[in-house]
C-alpha positions as a Python dict, from the first residue, in 0.01 Angstrom:
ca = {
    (1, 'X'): (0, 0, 0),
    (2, 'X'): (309, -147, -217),
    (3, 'X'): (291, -445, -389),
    (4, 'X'): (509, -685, -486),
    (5, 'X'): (373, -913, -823),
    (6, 'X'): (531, -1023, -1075),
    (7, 'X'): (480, -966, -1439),
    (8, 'X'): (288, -1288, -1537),
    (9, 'X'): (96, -1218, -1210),
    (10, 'X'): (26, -936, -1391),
    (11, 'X'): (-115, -1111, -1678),
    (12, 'X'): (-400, -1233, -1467),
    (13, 'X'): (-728, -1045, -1480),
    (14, 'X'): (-822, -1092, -1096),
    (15, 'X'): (-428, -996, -956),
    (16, 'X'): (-453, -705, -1222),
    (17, 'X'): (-781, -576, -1078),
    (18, 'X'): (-651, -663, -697),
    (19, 'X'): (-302, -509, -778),
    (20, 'X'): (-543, -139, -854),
    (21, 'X'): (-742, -167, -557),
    (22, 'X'): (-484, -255, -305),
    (23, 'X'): (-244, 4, -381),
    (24, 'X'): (-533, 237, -302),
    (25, 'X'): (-494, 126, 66),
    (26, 'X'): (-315, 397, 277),
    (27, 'X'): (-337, 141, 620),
    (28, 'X'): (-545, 444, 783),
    (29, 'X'): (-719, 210, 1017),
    (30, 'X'): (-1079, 448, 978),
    (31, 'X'): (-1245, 99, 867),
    (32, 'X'): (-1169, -48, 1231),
    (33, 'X'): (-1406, 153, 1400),
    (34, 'X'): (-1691, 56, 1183),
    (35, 'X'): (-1630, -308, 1087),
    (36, 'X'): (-1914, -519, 1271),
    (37, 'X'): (-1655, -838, 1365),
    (38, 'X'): (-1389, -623, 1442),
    (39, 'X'): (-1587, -466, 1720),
    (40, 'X'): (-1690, -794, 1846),
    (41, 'X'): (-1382, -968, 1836),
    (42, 'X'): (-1103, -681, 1836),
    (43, 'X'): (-874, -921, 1625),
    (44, 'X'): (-672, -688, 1287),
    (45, 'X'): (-687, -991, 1111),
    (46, 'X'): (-1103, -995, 1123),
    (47, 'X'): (-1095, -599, 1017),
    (48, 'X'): (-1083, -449, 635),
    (49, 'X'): (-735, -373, 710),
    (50, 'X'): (-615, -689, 816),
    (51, 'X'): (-777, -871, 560),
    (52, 'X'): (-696, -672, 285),
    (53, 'X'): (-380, -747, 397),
    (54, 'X'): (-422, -1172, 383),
    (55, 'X'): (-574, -1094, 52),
    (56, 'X'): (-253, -923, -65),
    (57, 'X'): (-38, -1208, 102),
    (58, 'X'): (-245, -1473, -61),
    (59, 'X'): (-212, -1343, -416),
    (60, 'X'): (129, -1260, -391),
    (61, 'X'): (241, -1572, -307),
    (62, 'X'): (71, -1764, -563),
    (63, 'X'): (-28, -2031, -322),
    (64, 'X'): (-348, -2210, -213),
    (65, 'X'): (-496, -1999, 22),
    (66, 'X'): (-420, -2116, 370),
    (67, 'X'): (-659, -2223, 695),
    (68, 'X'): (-611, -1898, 853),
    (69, 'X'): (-651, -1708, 561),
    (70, 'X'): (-1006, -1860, 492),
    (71, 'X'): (-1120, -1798, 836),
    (72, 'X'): (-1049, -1456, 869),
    (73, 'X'): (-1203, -1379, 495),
    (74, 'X'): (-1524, -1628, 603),
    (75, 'X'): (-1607, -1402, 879),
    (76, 'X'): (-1627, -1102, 699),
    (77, 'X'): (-2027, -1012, 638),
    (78, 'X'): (-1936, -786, 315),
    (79, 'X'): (-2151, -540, 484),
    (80, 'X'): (-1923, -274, 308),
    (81, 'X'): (-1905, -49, 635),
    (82, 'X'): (-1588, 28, 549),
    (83, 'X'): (-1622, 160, 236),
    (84, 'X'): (-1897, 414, 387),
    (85, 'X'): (-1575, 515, 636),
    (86, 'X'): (-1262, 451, 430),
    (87, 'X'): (-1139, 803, 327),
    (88, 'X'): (-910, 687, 41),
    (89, 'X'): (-1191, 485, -135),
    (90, 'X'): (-1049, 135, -141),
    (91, 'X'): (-1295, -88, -335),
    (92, 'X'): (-1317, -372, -101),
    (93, 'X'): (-1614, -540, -236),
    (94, 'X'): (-1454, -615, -548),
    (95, 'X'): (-1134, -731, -385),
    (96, 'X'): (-1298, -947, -153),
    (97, 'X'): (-1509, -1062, -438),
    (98, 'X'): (-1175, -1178, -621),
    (99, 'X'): (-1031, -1382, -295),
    (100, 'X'): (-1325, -1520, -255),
    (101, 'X'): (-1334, -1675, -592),
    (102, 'X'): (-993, -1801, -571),
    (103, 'X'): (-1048, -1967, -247),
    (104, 'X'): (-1347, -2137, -413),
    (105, 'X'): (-1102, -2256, -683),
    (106, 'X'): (-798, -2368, -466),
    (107, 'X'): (-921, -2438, -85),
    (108, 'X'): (-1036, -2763, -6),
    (109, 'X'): (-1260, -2728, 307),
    (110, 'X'): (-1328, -2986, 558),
    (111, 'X'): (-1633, -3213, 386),
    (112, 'X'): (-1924, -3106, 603),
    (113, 'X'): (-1870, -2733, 548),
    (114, 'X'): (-1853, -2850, 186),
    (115, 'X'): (-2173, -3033, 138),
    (116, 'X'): (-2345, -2742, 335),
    (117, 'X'): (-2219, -2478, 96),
    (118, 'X'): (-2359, -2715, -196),
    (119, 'X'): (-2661, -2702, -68),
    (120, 'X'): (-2713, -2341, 4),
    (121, 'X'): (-2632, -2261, -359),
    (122, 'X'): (-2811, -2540, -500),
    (123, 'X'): (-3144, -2439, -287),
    (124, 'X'): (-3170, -2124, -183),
    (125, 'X'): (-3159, -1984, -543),
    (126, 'X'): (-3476, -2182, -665),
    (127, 'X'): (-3796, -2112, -482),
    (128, 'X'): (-3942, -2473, -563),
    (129, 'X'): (-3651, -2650, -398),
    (130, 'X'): (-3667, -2418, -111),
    (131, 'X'): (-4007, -2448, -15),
    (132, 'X'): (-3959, -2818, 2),
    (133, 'X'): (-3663, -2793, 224),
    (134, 'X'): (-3802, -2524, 462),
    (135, 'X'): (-4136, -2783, 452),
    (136, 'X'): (-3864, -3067, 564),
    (137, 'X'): (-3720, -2780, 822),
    (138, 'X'): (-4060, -2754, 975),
    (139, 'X'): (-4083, -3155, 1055),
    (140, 'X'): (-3727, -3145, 1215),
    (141, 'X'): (-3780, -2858, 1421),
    (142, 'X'): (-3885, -3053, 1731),
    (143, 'X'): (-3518, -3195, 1749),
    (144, 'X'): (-3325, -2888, 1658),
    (145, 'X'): (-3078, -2925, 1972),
    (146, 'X'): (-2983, -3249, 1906),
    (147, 'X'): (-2834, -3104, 1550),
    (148, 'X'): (-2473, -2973, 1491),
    (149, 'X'): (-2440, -2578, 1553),
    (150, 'X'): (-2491, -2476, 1164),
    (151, 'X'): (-2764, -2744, 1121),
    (152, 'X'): (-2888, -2629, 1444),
    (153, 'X'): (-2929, -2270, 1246),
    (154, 'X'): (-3064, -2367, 948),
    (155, 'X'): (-3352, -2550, 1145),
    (156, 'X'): (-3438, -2244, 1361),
    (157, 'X'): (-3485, -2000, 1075),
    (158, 'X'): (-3733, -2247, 935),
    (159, 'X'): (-4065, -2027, 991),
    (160, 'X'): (-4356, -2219, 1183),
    (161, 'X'): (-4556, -2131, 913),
    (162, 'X'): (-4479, -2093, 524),
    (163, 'X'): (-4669, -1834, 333),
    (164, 'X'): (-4843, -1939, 16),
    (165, 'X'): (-4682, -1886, -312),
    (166, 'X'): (-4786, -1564, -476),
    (167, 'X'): (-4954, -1587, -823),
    (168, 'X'): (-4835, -1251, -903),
    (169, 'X'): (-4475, -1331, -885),
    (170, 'X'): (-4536, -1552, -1207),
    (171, 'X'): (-4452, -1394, -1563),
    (172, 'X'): (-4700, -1122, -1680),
    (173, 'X'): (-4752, -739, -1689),
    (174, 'X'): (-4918, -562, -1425),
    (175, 'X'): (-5084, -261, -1581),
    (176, 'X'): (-5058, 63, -1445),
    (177, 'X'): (-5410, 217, -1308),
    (178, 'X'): (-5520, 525, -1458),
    (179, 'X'): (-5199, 674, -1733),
    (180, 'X'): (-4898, 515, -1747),
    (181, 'X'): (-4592, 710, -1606),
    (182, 'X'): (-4366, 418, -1606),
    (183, 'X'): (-4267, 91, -1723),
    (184, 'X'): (-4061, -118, -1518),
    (185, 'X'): (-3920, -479, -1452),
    (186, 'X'): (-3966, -654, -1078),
    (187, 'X'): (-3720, -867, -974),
    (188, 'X'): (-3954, -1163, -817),
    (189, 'X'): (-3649, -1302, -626),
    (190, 'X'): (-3643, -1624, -518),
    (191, 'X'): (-3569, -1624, -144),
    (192, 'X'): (-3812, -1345, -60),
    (193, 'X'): (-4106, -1467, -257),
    (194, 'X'): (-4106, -1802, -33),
    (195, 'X'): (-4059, -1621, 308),
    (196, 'X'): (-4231, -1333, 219),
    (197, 'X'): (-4439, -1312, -102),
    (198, 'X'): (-4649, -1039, 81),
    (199, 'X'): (-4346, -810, -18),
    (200, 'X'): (-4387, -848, -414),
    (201, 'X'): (-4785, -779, -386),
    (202, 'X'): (-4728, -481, -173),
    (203, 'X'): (-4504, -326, -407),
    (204, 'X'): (-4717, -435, -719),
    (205, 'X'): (-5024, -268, -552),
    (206, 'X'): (-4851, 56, -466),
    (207, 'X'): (-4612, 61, -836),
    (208, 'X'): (-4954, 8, -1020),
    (209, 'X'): (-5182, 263, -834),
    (210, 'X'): (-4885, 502, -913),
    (211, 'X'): (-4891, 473, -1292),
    (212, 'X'): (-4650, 229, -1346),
    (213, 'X'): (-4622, -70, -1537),
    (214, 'X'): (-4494, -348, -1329),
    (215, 'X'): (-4311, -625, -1568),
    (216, 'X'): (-4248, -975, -1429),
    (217, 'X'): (-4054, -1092, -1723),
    (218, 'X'): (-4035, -1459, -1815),
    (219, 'X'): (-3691, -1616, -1740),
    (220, 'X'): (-3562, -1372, -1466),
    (221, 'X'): (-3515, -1532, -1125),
    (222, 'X'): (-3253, -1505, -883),
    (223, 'X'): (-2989, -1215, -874),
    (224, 'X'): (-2695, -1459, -873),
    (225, 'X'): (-2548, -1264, -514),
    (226, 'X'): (-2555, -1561, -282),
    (227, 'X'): (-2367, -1751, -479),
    (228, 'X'): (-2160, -1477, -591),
    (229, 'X'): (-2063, -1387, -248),
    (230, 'X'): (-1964, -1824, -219),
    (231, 'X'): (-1709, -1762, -461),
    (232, 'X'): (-1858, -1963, -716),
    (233, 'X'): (-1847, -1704, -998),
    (234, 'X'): (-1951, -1925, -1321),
    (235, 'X'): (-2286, -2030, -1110),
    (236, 'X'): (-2370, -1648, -1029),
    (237, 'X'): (-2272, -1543, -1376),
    (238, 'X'): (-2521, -1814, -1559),
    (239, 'X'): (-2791, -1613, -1299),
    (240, 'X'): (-2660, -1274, -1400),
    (241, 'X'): (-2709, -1336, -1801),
    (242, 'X'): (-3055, -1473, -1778),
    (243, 'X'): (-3127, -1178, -1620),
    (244, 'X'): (-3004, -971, -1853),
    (245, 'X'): (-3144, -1176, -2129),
    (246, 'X'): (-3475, -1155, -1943),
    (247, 'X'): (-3469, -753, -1915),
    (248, 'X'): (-3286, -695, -2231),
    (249, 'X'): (-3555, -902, -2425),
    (250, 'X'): (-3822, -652, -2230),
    (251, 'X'): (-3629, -313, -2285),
    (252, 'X'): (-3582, -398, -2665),
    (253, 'X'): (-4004, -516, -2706),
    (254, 'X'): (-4152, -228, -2513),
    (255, 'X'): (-3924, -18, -2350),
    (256, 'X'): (-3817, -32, -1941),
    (257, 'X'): (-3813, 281, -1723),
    (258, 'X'): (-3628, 95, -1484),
    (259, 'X'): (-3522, -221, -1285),
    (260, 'X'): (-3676, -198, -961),
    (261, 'X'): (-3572, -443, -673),
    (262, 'X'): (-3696, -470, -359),
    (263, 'X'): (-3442, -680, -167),
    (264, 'X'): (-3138, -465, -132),
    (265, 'X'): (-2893, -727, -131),
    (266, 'X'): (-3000, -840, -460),
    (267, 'X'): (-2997, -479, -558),
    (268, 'X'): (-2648, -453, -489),
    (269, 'X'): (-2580, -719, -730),
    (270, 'X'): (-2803, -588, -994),
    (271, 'X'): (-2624, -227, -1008),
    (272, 'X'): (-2312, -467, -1045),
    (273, 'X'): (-2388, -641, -1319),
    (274, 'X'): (-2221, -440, -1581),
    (275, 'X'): (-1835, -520, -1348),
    (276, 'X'): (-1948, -911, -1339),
    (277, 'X'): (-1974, -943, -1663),
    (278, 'X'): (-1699, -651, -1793),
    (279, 'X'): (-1458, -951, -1962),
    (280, 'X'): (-1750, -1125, -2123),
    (281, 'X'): (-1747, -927, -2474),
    (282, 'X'): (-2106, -1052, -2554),
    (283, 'X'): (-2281, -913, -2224),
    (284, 'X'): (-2039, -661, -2147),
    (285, 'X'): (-2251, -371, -2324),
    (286, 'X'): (-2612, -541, -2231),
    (287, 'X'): (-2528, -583, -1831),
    (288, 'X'): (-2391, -267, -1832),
    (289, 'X'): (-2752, -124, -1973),
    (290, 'X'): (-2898, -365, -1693),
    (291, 'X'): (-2698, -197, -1415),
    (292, 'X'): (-2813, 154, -1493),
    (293, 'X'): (-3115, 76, -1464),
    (294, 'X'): (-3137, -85, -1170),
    (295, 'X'): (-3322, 73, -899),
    (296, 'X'): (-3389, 33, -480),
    (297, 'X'): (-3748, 33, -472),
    (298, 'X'): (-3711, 349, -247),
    (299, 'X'): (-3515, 514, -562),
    (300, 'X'): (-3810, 477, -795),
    (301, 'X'): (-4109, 619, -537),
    (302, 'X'): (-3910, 924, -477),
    (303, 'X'): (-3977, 980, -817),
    (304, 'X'): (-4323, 910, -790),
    (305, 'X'): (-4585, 1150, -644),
    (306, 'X'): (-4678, 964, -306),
    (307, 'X'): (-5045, 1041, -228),
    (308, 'X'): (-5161, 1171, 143),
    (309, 'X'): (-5173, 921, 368),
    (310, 'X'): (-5463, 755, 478),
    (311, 'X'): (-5326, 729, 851),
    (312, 'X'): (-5445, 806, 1182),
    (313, 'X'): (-5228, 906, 1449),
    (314, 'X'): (-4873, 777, 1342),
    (315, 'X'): (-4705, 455, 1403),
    (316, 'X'): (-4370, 479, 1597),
    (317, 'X'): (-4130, 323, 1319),
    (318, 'X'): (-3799, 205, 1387),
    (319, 'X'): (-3605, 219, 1039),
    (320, 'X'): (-3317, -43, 1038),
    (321, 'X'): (-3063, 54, 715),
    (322, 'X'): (-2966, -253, 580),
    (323, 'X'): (-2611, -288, 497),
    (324, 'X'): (-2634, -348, 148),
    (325, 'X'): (-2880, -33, 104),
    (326, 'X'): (-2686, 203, 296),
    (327, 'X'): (-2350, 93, 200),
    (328, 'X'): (-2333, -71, -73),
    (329, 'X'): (-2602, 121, -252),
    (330, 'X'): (-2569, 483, -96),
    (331, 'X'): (-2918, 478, -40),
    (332, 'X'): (-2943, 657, 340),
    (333, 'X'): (-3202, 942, 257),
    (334, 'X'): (-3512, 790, 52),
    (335, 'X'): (-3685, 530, 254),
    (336, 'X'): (-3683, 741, 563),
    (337, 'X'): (-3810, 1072, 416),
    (338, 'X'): (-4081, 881, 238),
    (339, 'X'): (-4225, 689, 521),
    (340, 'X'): (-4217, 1015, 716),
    (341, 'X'): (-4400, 1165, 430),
    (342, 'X'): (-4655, 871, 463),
    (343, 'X'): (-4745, 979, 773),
    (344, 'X'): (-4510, 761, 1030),
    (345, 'X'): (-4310, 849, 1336),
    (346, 'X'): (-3971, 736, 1203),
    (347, 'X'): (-3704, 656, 1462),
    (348, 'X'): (-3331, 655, 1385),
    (349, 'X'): (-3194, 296, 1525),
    (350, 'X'): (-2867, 335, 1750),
    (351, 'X'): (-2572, 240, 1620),
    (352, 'X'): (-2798, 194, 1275),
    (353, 'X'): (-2416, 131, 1049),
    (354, 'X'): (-2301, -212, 1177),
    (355, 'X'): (-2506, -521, 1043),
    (356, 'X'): (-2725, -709, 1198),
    (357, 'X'): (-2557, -1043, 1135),
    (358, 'X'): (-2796, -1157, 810),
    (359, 'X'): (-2530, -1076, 542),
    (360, 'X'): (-2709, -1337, 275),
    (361, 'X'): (-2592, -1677, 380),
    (362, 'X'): (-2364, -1583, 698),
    (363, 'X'): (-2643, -1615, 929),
    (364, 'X'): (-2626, -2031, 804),
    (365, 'X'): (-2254, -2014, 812),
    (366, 'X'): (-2152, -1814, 1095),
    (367, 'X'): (-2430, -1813, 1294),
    (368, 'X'): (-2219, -1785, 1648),
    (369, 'X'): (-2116, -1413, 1500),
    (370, 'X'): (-2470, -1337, 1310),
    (371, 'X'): (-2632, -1417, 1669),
    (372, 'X'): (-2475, -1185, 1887),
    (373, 'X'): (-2442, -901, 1614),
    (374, 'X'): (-2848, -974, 1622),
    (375, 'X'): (-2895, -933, 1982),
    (376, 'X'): (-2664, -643, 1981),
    (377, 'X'): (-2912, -481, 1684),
    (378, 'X'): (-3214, -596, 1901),
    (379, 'X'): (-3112, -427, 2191),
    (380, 'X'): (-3058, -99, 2051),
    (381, 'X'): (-3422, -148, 1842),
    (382, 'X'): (-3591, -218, 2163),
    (383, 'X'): (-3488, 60, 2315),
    (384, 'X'): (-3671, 283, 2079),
    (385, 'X'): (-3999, 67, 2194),
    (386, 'X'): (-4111, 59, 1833),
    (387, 'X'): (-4488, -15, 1739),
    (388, 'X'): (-4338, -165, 1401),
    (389, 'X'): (-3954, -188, 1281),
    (390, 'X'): (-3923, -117, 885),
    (391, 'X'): (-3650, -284, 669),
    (392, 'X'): (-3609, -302, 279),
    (393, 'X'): (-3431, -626, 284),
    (394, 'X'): (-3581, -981, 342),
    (395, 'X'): (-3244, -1140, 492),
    (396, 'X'): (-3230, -862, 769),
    (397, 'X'): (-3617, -862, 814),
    (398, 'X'): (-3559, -1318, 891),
    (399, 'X'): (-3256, -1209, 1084),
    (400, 'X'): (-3440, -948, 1317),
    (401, 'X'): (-3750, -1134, 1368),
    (402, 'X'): (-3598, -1404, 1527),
    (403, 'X'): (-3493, -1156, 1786),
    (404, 'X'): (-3808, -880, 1824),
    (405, 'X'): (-4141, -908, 1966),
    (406, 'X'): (-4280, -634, 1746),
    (407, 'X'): (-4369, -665, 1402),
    (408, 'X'): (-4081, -642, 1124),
    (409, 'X'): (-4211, -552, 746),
    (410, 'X'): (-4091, -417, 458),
    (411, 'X'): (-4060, -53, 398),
    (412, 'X'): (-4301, -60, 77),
    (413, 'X'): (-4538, -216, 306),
    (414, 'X'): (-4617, 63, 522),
    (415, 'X'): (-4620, 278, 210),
    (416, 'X'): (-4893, 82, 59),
    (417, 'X'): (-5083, 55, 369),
    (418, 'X'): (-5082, 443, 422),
    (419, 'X'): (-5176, 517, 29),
    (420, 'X'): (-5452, 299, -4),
    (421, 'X'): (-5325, -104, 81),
    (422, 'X'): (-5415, -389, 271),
    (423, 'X'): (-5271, -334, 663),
    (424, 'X'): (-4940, -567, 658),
    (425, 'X'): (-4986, -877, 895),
    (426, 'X'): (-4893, -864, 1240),
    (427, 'X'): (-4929, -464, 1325),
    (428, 'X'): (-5192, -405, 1600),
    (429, 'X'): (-5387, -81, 1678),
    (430, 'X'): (-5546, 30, 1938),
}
């Protein structure tokens, strides 16, 4: 793709950076096929291609960003699809990540969609605020329809019933049983550990009985990707160095093995942390150690030594790849071959590359689009008739249980469950 900036364009870090990636862009069209609202919609201008395209318009011209602009960049799920298909390897998440910053700085959107962003990155991020709000959900359930369509959302993902917080998500060390192979940091999260705190013990349980070291280290929370993915960059980045300052202060006292996450969107954001911070000279060097050591939770057990499985006749599993796993990680192989080692029937999920319409926060923003790309992901689940569907990320594992009759749990919960754990709530046997 040609471009057309001029020099003191140039001079700017984010046009530099775009100017690299966009001239990478051969206008193929490979990323159509694959693009979740493309298929829905069939509109270029809500495809890779035709965005990449407003992208290039909007930072050539030097402009705010216009109305249509926004739109078509607000609908996009960053499910990075297309950078599974594109053939020229265009890095669109950066790019993306670039608009979207500048339309943070220069749009002014209507009020309402303004306060509701402000609130999604002033809650979501900090578990004690959240459970409040999703306690305040729970009351205003009963008059959901009377709400506007995004309020409407937010009160019908409020679960009828909220989990109790987790005492092991608090700062300690969770010593390994037996010899120590491993040391490692857990990301607690902050989302996931109000949904689904069940998550964090199942993986503590299993990481433990396999030798390792599990590190909850004081002053990490959340990965900084929501509001990364907003556009607000200086909010994510403040997440992003306590982080590293967290893990850093851990890998300097006693060593770390590794950085183990077990929500793949925040793992995403974690094996990006050396890029976010590349033009910060003091955390270049220390995010960039952070980033390779991240590791999917899946990553880690393949190099641990799985015992048998403690199974009877297996489970029917339907596997759904989340987006930011598959795509945005590369991890495809590991979490299938491993519960298949454990002992389960693992199904592949039709259609198993297109999102299922969670994408972080665009289920609360766009949930018109993140509905039907759920049903569509529902139908194609059910038709495996499942005894359990296995995920490794909490947003998709929300998204899809709003949707499914069977039970939805985390990969590393029927791992646990099969080497030795508790049975994760909600499967029945016969």
């Amino acid at each position: 793709m040609q471009t057309n900036f001029k020099p003191e364009q140039m001079r700017q870090p984010d046009v530099a950076e775009a100017d690299g990636i966009l001239r990478n862009c051969v206008h193929c069209g490979f990323c159509t096929a694959t693009c979740p609202t493309y298929v829905l919609l069939g509109d270029e201008l809500d495809s890779p291609r035709g965005r990449i395209y407003l992208i290039k318009n909007m930072l050539e011209s030097g402009q705010p960003p216009d109305e249509r602009t926004v739109r078509h960049l607000d609908r996009c799920l960053t499910c990075l699809s297309c950078t599974t298909t594109c053939p020229s390897g265009v890095d669109y998440m950066h790019l993306l990540d670039r608009a979207r910053a500048r339309i943070e700085r220069q749009y002014v959107r209507p009020l309402p969609e303004r306060l509701l962003r402000r609130l999604l990155a002033l809650v979501l991020p900090r578990p004690g605020l959240f459970r409040l709000a999703l306690g305040a959900a729970r009351l205003a359930k009963p008059f959901a329809a009377l709400a506007p369509g995004r309020l409407r959302a937010l009160l019908a993902m409020a679960p009828a019933n909220l989990p109790a917080a987790s005492a092991l998500d608090q700062p300690q060390i969770h010593p390994a049983q037996g010899r120590r192979k491993m040391r490692v940091a857990l990301l607690a999260g902050c989302a996931q550990k109000v949904l689904d705190p069940a998550i964090n013990a199942a993986t503590i349980r299993l990481l433990t009985r396999l030798g390792c070291d599990v590190v909850i280290a004081k002053g990490a929370g959340c990965c900084g990707a929501l509001t990364h993915h907003m556009g607000r960059e200086e909010t994510a980045k403040a997440s992003v160095r306590a982080n590293v300052a967290a893990w850093t202060a851990e890998l300097e006292a006693d060593g770390l093995d590794g950085v183990v996450i077990n929500a793949s969107g925040c793992g995403t954001t974690v094996k990006d942390y050396g890029h976010i911070l590349a033009d910060d000279p003091a955390w270049a060097e220390p995010a960039r150690r952070i980033s390779e050591l991240a590791l999917d939770i899946t990553e880690l057990l393949q190099r641990l030594e799985l015992p048998a499985s403690k199974l009877a006749p297996p489970l029917k599993v339907a596997y759904h790849a989340a987006c930011s796993l598959q795509h945005g990680q590369k991890v495809v192989a590991p979490p299938k071959q491993l519960l298949a080692r454990a002992g389960f029937d693992v199904l592949e999920v039709p259609e198993g590359h297109l999102c299922c319409g969670s994408a972080g926060t665009y289920n609360l923003l766009q949930p018109d689009l993140a509905n039907r790309l759920r049903d569509r992901k529902v139908g194609h689940i059910e038709s495996l008739s499942p005894d359990v569907v296995a995920a490794g990320n909490i947003g998709c594992m929300v998204q899809l249980r709003g949707g499914l009759a069977v039970p939805v749990v985390h990969t590393v919960e029927l791992l646990d469950w099969a080497t030795g754990g508790p049975k994760p709530a909600g499967i029945k046997l016969d």
